[in-house]
C-alpha positions in Angstrom: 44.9 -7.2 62.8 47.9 -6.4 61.0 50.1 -3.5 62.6 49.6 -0.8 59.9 45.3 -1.3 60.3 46.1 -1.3 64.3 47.6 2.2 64.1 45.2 3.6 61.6 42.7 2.5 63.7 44.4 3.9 67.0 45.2 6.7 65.3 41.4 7.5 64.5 40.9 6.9 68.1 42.8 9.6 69.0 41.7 12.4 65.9 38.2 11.7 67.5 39.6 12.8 70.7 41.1 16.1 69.2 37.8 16.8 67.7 35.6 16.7 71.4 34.5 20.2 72.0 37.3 22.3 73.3 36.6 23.6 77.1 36.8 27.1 77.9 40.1 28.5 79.3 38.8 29.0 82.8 37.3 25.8 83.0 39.7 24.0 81.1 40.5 20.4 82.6 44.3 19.6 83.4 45.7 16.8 81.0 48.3 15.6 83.0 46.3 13.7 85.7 49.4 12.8 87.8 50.2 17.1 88.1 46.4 17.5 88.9 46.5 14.4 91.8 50.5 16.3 92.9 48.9 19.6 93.2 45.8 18.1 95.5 48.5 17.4 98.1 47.9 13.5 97.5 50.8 11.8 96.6 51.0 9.5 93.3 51.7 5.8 92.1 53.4 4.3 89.4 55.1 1.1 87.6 57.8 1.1 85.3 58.1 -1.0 81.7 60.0 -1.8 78.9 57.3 -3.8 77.5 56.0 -0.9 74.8 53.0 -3.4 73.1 50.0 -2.6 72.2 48.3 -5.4 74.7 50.5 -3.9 77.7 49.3 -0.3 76.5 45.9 -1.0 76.9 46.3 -3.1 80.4 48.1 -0.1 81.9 46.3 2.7 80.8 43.1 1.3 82.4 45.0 0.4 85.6 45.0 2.5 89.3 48.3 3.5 88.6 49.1 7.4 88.8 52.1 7.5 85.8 53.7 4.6 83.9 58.0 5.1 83.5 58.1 3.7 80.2 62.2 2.7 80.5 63.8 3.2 77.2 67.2 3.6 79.3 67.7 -0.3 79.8 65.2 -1.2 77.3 65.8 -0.6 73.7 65.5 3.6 72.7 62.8 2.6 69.8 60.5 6.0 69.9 58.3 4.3 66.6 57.4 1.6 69.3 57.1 4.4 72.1 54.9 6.1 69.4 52.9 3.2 68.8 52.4 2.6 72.7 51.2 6.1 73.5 48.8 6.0 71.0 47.6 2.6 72.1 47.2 4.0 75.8 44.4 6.5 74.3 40.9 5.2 75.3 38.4 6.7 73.4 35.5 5.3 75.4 36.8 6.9 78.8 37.7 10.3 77.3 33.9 10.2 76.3 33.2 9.1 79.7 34.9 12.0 81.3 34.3 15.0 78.6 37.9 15.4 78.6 41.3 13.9 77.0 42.9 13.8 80.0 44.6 10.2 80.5 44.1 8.4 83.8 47.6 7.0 83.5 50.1 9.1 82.8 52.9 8.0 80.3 56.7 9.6 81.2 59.5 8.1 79.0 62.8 7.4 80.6 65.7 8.4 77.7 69.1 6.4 77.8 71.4 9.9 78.1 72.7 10.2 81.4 72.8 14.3 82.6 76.3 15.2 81.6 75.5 13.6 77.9 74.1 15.3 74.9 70.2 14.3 75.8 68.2 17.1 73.4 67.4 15.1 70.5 66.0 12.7 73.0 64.3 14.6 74.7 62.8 16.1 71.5 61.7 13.0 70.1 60.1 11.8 73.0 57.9 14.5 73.3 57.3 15.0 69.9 55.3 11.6 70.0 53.1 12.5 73.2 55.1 11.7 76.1 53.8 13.6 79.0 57.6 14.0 80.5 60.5 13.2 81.1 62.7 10.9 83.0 66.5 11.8 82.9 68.9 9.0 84.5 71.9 10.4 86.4 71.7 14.4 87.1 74.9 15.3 89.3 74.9 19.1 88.8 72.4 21.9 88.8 73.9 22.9 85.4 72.9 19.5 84.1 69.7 19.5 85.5 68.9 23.3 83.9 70.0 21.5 80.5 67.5 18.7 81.1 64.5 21.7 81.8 65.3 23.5 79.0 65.5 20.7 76.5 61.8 20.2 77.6 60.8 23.7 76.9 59.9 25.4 73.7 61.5 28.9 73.5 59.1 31.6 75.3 57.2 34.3 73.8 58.3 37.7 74.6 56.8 38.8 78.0 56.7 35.3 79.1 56.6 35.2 82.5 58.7 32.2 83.2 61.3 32.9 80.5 64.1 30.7 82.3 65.9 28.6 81.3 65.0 29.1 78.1 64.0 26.5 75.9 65.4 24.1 73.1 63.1 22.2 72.0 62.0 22.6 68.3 58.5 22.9 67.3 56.9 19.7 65.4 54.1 18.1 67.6 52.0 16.5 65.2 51.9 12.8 66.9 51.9 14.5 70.7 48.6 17.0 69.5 46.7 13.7 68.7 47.8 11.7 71.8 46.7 14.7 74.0 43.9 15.5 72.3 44.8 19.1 72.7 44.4 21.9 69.4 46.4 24.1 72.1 49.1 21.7 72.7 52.3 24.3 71.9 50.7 26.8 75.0 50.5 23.8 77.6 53.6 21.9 76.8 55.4 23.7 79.3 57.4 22.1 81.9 55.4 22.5 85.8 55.5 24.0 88.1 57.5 26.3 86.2 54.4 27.4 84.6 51.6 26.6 87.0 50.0 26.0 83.6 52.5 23.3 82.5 51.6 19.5 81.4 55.0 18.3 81.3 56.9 16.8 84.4 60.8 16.9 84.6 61.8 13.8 86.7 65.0 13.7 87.7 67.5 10.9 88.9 69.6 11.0 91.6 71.7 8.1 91.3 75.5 9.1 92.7 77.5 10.9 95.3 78.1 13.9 93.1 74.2 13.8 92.8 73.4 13.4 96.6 75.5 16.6 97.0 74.4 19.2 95.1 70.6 17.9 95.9 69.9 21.4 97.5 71.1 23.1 94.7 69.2 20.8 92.0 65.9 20.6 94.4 65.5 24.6 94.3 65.7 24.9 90.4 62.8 25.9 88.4 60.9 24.1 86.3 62.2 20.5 88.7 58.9 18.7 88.7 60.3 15.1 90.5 63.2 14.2 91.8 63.4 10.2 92.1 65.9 8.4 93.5 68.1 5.2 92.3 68.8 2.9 94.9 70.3 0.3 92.9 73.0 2.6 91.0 73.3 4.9 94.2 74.4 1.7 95.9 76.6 0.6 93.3 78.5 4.3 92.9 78.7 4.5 97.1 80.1 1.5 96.8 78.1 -0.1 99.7 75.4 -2.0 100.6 71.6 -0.6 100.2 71.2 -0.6 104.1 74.6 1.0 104.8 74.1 4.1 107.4 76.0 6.1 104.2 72.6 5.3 101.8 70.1 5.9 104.4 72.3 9.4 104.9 71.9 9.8 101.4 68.5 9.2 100.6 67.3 11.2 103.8 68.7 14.2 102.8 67.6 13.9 99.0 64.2 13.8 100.6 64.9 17.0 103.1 66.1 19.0 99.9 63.0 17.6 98.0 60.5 18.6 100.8 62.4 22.5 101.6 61.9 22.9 97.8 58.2 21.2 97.8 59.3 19.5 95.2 57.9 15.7 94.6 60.0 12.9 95.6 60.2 9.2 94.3 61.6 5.9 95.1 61.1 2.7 94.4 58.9 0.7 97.0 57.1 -2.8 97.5 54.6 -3.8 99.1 56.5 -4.0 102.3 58.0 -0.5 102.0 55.3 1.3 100.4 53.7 2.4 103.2 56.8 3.6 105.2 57.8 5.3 102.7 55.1 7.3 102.5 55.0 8.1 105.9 58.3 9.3 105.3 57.2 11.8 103.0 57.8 10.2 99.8 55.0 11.1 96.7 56.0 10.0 93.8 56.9 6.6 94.6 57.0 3.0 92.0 55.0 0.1 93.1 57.6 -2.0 91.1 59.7 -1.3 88.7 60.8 -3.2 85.4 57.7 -4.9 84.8 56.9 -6.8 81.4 53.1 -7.3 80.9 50.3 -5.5 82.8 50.5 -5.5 86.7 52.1 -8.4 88.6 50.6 -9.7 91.8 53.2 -8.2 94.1 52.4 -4.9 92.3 48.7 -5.0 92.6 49.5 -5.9 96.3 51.6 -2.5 96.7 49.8 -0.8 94.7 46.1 -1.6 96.9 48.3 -1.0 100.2 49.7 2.8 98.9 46.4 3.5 98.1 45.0 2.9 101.3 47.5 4.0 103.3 47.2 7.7 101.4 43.5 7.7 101.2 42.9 7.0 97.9 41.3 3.8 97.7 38.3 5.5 96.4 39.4 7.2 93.1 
């Protein structure tokens, strides 16, 4: 199948999708499954790529995994292949399945733009094709992190509740109404838990000093819907070794600040971390990260052990 009759054909796919009866408001079904799984109190898995193909699409998207970190930071910042791969993730047959659009894998694009850099257009783009947030490398400062939010937010209507920080995105979803599957896309693409109504996560990385302290600041910010943390650059900016009393400092009080604020909190973890880490408190944590085809053997193996140790071997 030649590329052009692949995306006519996923793009069917998903404009059968936007045409399933809508629910009514009071019943209506969360899209974002990793929010809905966050806001049961359990916490969530996930794996992160570079490999945007249509083949790792489809192995991911019918995987156990919570959210998918589609890294466009050390992988190439292509958003017609990140276009391509979101609307290879839809599966038509499991929306049917389920009465509702709502992906069991949730796809969040990490952009290249560290916080103090001019991230917007990304951030625009990103979206604009389907992404269901946002992964920004780097944030040191609150003010950074407000710019990251708002970036993610169209500008409220008047009497809006939760006008703050207001938005900056600009309004042309086309590609990201398909992927959802949602005629009402504009009113949920909203950053949670901001609005409690929201579909879009803001993950943020904390990845230096600077970072580490103003974590209480950043932590209590509206609209923060992750905060994950970078061992491997935190390391690198501290200057010191991974298991250096100055890291495990660091990354304990992250996690404080994450937990005063209830806000999620990520890492990355293996199967012979995972479950310590989550005893720890963590809940939004990688199985592996940088992963090119489907899910490795190591993965699967952290990914069977999280899910056990959580209670959530079941579903």
């Amino acid at each position: 199948m030649t590329v052009p009759t692949a995306l006519r054909s996923i793009a069917l796919s998903a404009l059968a999708l936007a045409l399933l009866p809508a629910a009514p408001a009071s019943a209506q079904t969360r899209l974002n499954r990793t929010i809905e799984t966050l806001e049961s109190g359990a916490p969530v898995f996930g794996l992160a790529t570079g490999n945007f193909d249509l083949t790792n699409a489809r192995a991911l998207a019918t995987s156990d995994l919570d959210f998918i970190i589609i890294d466009m930071e050390h992988s190439p910042f292509d958003i017609e292949r990140l276009r391509t791969f979101l609307l290879g993730m839809v599966d038509v047959r499991r929306a049917v399945e389920k009465g509702s659009t709502q992906m069991d894998v949730t796809p969040i694009a990490r952009i290249p733009a560290n916080g103090r850099e001019n991230l917007q257009w990304m951030v625009k783009q990103a979206l604009d094709v389907g992404a269901y947030g946002v992964m920004f490398p780097f944030v040191e400062t609150p003010e950074q992190a407000l710019n990251a939010i708002a970036a993610m937010r169209y500008p409220q209507r008047r009497g809006d509740e939760q006008p703050e920080p207001r938005g900056l995105r600009g309004s042309s979803p086309g590609n990201a109404v398909w992927v959802w599957g949602a005629r009402d896309y504009s009113a949920r693409a909203d950053v949670w838990p901001l609005d409690p109504q929201g579909e879009l996560l803001a993950v943020l990385q904390i990845e230096t000093p600077l970072g580490v302290e103003n974590i209480e600041e950043i932590a209590a910010l509206p609209g923060v819907g992750a905060i994950f943390i970078g061992p491997a650059d935190l390391s690198l900016n501290y200057g010191v070794p991974g298991n250096h009393p100055d890291m495990v400092a660091a990354i304990e009080r992250v996690l404080a600040a994450c937990q005063a604020n209830d806000v999620p909190c990520g890492l990355t973890t293996g199967a012979g971390s995972v479950e310590g880490r989550l005893a720890e408190g963590f809940d939004f944590v990688t199985i592996s990260w940088g992963g090119d085809a489907g899910i490795s053997g190591g993965a699967a193996a952290a990914l069977e052990i999280a899910r056990e140790a959580a209670g959530r071997d079941g579903n």
